[in-house]
C-alpha positions in Angstrom: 91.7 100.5 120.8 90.5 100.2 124.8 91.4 100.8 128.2 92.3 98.3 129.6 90.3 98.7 132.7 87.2 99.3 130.4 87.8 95.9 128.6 86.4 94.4 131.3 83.1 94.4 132.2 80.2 95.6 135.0 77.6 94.2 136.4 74.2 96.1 137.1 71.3 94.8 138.8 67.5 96.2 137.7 65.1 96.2 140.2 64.2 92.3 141.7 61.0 92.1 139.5 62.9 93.3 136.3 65.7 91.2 134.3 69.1 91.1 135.6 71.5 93.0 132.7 75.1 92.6 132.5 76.3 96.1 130.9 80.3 94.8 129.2 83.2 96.9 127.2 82.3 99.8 125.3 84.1 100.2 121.8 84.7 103.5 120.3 85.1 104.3 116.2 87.8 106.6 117.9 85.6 110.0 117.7 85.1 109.9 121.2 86.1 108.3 123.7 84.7 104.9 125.2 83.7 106.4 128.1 81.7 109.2 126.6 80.2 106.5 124.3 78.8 104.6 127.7 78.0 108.2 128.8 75.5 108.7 125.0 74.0 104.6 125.3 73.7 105.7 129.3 71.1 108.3 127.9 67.5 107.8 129.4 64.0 110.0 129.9 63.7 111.1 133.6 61.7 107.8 135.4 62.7 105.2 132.7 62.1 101.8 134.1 63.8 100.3 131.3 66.2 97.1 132.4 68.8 98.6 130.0 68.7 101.9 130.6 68.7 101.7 134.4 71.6 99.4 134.1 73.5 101.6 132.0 73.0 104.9 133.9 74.3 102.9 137.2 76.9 101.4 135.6 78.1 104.6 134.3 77.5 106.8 137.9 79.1 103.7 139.2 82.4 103.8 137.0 82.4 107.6 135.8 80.6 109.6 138.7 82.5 112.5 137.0 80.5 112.5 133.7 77.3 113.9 134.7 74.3 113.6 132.3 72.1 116.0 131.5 67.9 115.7 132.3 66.5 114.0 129.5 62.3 114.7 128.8 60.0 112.4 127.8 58.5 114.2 124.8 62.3 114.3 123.8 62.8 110.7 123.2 61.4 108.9 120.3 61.1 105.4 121.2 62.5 102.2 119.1 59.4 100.7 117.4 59.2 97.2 115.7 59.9 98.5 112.1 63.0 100.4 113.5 65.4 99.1 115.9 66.7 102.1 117.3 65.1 105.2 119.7 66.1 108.6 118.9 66.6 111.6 122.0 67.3 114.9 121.9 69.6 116.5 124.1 70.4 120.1 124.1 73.6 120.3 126.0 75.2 116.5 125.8 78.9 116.9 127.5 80.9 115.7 124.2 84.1 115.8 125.8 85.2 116.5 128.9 85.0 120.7 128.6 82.8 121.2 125.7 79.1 120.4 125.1 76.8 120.2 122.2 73.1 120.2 121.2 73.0 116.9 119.5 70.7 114.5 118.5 71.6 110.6 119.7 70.3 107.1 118.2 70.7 104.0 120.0 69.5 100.9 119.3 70.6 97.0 117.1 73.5 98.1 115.9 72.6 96.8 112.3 69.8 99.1 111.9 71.7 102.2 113.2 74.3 101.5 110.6 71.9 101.3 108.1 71.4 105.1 109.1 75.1 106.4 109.7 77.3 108.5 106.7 80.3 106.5 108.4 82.8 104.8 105.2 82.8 101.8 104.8 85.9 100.8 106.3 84.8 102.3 109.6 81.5 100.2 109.3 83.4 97.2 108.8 85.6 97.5 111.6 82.4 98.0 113.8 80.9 94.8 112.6 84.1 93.3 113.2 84.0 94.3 116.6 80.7 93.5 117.0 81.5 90.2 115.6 83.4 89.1 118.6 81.0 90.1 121.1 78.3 88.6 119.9 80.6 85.1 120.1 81.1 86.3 123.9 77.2 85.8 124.0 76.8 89.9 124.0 74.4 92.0 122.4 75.7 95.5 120.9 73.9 98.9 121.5 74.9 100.8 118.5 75.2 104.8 119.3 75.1 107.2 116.9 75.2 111.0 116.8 74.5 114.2 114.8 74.3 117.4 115.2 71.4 119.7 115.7 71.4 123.2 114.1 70.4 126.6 116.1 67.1 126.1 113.6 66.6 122.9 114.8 67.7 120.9 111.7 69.1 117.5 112.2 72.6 116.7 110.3 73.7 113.3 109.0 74.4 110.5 111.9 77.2 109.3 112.8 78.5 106.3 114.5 80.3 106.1 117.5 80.7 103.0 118.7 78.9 100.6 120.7 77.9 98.5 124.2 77.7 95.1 124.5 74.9 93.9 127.2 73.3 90.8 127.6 70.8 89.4 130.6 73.1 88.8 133.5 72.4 85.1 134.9 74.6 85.1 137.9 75.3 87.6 139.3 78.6 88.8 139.4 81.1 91.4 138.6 83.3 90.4 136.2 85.3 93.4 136.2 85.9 97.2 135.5 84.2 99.2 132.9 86.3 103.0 134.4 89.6 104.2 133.8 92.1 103.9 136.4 91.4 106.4 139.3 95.0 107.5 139.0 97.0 110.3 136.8 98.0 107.6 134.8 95.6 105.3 131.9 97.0 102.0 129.9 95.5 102.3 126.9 95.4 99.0 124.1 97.1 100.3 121.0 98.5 97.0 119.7 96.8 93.7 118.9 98.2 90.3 119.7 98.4 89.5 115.6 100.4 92.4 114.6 102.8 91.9 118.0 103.2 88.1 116.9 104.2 88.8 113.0 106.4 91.9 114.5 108.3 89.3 116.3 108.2 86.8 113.2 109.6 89.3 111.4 112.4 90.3 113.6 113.4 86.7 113.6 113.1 86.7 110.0 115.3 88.9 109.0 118.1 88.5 111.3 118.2 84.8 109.7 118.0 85.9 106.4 120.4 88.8 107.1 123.1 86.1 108.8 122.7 83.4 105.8 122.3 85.6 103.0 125.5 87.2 103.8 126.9 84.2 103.9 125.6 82.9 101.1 127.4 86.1 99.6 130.3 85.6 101.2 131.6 83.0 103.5 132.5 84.1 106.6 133.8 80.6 108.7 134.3 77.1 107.8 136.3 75.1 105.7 136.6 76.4 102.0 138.0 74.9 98.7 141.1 76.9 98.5 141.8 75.3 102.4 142.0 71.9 100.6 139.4 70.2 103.6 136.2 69.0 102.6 133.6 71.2 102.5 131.0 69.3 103.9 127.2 70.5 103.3 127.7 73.6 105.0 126.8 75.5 102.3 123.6 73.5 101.5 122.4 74.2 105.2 123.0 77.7 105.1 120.7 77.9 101.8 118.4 75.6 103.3 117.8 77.6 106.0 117.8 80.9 104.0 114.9 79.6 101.5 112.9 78.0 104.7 113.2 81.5 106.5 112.5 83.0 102.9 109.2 81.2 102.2 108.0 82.4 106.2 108.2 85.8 106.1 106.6 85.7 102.5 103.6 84.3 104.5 103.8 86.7 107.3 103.6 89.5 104.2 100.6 88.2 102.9 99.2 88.0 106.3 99.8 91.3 106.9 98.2 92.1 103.6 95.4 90.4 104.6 94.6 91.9 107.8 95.3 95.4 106.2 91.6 94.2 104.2 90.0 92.4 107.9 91.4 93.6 110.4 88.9 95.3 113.2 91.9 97.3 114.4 92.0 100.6 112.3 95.1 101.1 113.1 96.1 98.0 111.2 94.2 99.1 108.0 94.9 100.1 104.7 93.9 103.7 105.9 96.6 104.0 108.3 99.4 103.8 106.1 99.4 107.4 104.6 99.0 109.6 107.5 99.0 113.0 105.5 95.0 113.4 105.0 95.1 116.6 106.4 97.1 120.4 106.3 97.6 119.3 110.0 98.6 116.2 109.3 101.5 117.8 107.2 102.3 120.1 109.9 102.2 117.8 112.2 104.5 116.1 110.6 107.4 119.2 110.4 106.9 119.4 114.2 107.4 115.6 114.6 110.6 115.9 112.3 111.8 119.4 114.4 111.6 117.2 117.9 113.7 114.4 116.8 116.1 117.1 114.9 116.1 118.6 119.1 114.8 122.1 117.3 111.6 121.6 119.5 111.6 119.8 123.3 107.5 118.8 122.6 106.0 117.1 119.6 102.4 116.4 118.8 101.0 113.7 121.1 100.3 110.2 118.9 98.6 107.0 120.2 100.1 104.9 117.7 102.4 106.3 114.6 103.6 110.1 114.7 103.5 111.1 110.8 107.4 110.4 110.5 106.9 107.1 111.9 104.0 105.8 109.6 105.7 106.7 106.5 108.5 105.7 107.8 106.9 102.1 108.7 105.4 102.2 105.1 108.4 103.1 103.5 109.7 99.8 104.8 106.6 97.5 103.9 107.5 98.6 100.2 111.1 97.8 100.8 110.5 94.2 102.2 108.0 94.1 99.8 111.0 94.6 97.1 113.4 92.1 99.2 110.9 89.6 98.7 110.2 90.1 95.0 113.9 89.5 94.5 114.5 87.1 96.3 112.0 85.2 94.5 113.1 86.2 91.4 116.9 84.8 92.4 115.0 81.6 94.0 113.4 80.8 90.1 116.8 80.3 88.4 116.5 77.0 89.8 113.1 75.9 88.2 113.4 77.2 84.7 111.1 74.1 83.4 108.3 75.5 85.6 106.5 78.4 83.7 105.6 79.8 86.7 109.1 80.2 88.1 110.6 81.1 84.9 108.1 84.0 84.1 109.1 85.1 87.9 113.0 85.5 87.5 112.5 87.5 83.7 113.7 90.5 86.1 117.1 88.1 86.6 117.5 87.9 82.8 116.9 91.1 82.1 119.6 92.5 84.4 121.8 90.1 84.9 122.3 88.0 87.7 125.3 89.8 89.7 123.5 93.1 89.7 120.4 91.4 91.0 122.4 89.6 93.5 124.0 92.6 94.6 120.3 94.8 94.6 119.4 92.3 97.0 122.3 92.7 99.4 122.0 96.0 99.3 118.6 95.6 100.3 119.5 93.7 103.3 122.0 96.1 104.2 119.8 99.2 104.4 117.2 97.1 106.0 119.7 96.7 108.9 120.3 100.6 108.7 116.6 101.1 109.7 116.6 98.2 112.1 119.9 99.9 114.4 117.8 103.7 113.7 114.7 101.8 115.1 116.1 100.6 118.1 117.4 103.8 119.0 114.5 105.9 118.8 112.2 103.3 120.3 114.6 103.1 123.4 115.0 107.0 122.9 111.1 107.8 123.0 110.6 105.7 125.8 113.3 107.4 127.9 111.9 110.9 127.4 108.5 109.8 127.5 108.1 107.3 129.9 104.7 106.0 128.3 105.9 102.1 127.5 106.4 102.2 124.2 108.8 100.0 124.0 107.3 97.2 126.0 104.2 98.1 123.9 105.2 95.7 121.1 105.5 92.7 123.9 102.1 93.9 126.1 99.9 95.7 123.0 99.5 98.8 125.6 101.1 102.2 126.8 100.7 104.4 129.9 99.6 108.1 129.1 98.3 110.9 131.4 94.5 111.1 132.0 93.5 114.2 130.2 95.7 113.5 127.5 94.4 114.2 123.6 96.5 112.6 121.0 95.9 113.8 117.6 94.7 110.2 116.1 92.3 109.0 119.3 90.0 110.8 121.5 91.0 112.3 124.8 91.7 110.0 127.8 89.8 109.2 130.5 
């Protein structure tokens, strides 16, 4: 997830007899936001003549003037040293969000030796490196940031990680581009990623093909027939054709999608994402979502991506292709019964019978199509009320939501 006007990048000049840095995106874990991530890497003792520091701090006045940061000491910074990559700085009153502050203890430094030091899972650590993957093929260099918490006694809790920068020596020159927020009332935020818009499309193609030659396969619809007397042609043979090549596509989209659930650096594309109820609130969260569409409530809880309802909802239906697809196969090996392989996949068809298979997987289709027409109208629905993009977020990967905004499954915007 990013702003879109923070994907970009800013350049920052060091004094003439220092190195020129290029200070570029900043990624956040989703904790906090990615401007208050800028604002923790930003962090430097009063008079640091560091080339990164200083380019940080005036790339962050120069973008966020609003986020001011607070005096740092000296004696409050523990510097990086050759056996550890990463400088440590205390800071009493660090603006954590926009209205609340906290005394807090903040590591910066290679991002492989902070996350050698973070409590984070492991599936957030892999989306960092996945992140921080692509930068470094961008020729950029990540700052990992890290935070814990500092007790009234002075005790330091566990880190954790935040997110990163990505700098590297700037040879040119120039600004290539914006790391702030809008200036408006109004922020795009990234939520979708070109993969998952691409097999969204695949499958919507998909299953209108299946859904148009399965039924015919059911039940002929046009065409000459036997009973008509005319020859039949090949019709029939195209249609299944067509059916089996669609068929064998969207069975490589699923296991695409599988795979990315694994890979992805997205975490809203992981496996994580598709049980939303972690929480009591979650499950509350969830009757409110379910009391706005119901028009008991005018508001619901704000979401980035999925509400609760829609997650599940979206899950429900992975299982359900999932199913389609199963059957389908299972139909498809009647036709191969001297492969072992195909024979031991349509055992479900001899087992049941092959008319009540058949007609499992029509009704599959059909109640597929029931979710499809309920889809459409909510998706049109929410963007009406809302006005955010929604909709068109599934062509661009982004929506429009107010600056100030806090949705329940991303930091505040900025």
């Amino acid at each position: 997830m990013s702003i879109t006007e923070s994907a970009g990048s800013s350049s920052s000049s060091a004094p003439a007899t220092g190195p020129r840095i290029w200070v570029g995106s900043a990624f956040s874990l989703g904790h906090l936001s990615e401007a208050r991530v800028l604002a923790l890497a930003a962090l430097s003792p009063t008079g640091s003549t560091d080339p990164v520091e200083r380019a940080l701090g005036r790339s962050l006045h120069s973008e966020r003037p609003d986020i001011r940061l607070p005096e740092v000491d000296p004696s409050d910074v523990d510097p990086a040293r050759t056996d550890r990559r990463y400088s440590l700085t205390r800071v009493p009153d660090f603006p954590l969000t926009a209205g609340a502050s906290a005394y807090v203890m903040v590591m910066r430094g290679r991002l492989t030796d902070v996350l050698r030091q973070v409590t984070n899972g492991a599936e957030e650590k892999s989306v960092a490196r996945r992140n921080a993957a692509v930068a470094l093929r961008r020729g950029c260099r990540t700052l990992g940031v890290a935070v814990a918490r500092v007790a009234p006694d002075g005790t330091v809790g566990p880190y954790r990680l935040e997110g990163f920068v990505t700098v590297r020596p700037d040879v040119d020159g120039q600004d290539d581009g914006d790391m702030a927020a809008h200036p408006g009332s109004w922020v795009r935020v990234n939520v979708w990623t070109g993969s998952l818009r691409l097999q969204h499309w695949i499958n919507v193609a998909m299953v209108f093909i299946l859904s148009c030659t399965g039924y015919f396969i059911m039940d002929p619809f046009f065409g000459p027939t036997a009973d008509s007397g005319e020859p039949t042609g090949f019709l029939m043979g195209w249609m299944r054709f067509i059916h089996f090549t669609a068929a064998f596509i969207w069975l490589v989209v699923g296991a695409t999608r599988v795979v990315l659930a694994f890979t992805s650096r997205d975490p809203y594309l992981r496996w994580s994402a598709f049980w939303p109820l972690k929480r009591k609130e979650d499950v509350r969260n969830l009757g409110r979502v379910v009391q706005h569409y119901a028009l008991i409530k005018d508001e619901a809880p704000l979401y980035l991506a999925h509400n609760p309802l829609q997650q599940l909802t979206y899950t429900a239906v992975y299982l359900a292709c999932a199913v389609q697809m199963a059957t389908g196969l299972t139909l498809f090996g009647l036709y191969h019964q001297g492969n072992p392989l195909w024979r031991l996949a349509s055992m479900p068809v001899h087992w049941f019978g092959i008319p009540g298979v058949r007609m499992f997987h029509a009704a599959m289709m059909f109640l597929l199509w029931v979710f499809v027409i309920v889809h459409v109208y909510l998706a049109v629905r929410a963007d009406s009320l809302e006005r955010h993009g929604g909709l068109s977020s599934m062509i661009n990967g982004g929506v429009w939501l107010r600056r100030g905004a806090k949705p329940v499954d991303a930091p505040e915007i900025e």
